[in-house]
C-alpha positions, 0 to 999 in steps of 0.5 A: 887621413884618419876615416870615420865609419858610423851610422848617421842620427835620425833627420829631425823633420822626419818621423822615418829611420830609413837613413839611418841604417846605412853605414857611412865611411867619411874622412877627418878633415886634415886641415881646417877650413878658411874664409875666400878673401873675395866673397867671404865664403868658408873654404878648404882645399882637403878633397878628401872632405867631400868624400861619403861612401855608403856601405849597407852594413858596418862589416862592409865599410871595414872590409872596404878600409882594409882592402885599401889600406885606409886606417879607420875608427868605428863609431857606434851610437846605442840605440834610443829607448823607444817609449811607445805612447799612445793619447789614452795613456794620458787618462790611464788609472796607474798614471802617477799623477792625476791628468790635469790642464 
């Protein structure tokens, strides 16, 4: 029962990073999920998979692993080159390339 402890990427349709400084601690899945032979529906019987523990910081998450004996992995992602553009750069005269339709 192997838990990830990693901060989760950026919602698309959102321009906010708000979710992402958070700290999540979720558990691998120990068996792979199976369709329900009546509806269809995928399906597990790992309860540990519905698990999502929200830790402010990445300190507190492994704090909480180490107290209850969970063994964890951290994953860190880089954070993105942020590019700060604007609508004049696009007329700017050290623009490599002549602005054209």
């Amino acid at each position: 029962m192997l838990a990830r402890i990693y901060r989760p990427a950026k919602n698309a349709m959102q321009s906010g990073k708000a979710a992402t400084k958070v700290w999540l601690l979720e558990f691998e899945p120990t068996m792979a999920p199976r369709p329900e032979p009546l509806m269809g529906w995928i399906s597990s019987a790992d309860p540990d998979g519905q698990v999502r523990i929200r830790f402010d910081s990445k300190e507190a998450a492994i704090e909480f692993a180490r107290a209850h004996t969970i063994p964890h992995q951290v994953i860190e992602t880089p954070e993105p080159a942020r590019q700060i553009k604007s609508y004049s750069d696009n007329f700017a005269f050290r623009r490599r390339e002549p602005w054209s339709h």
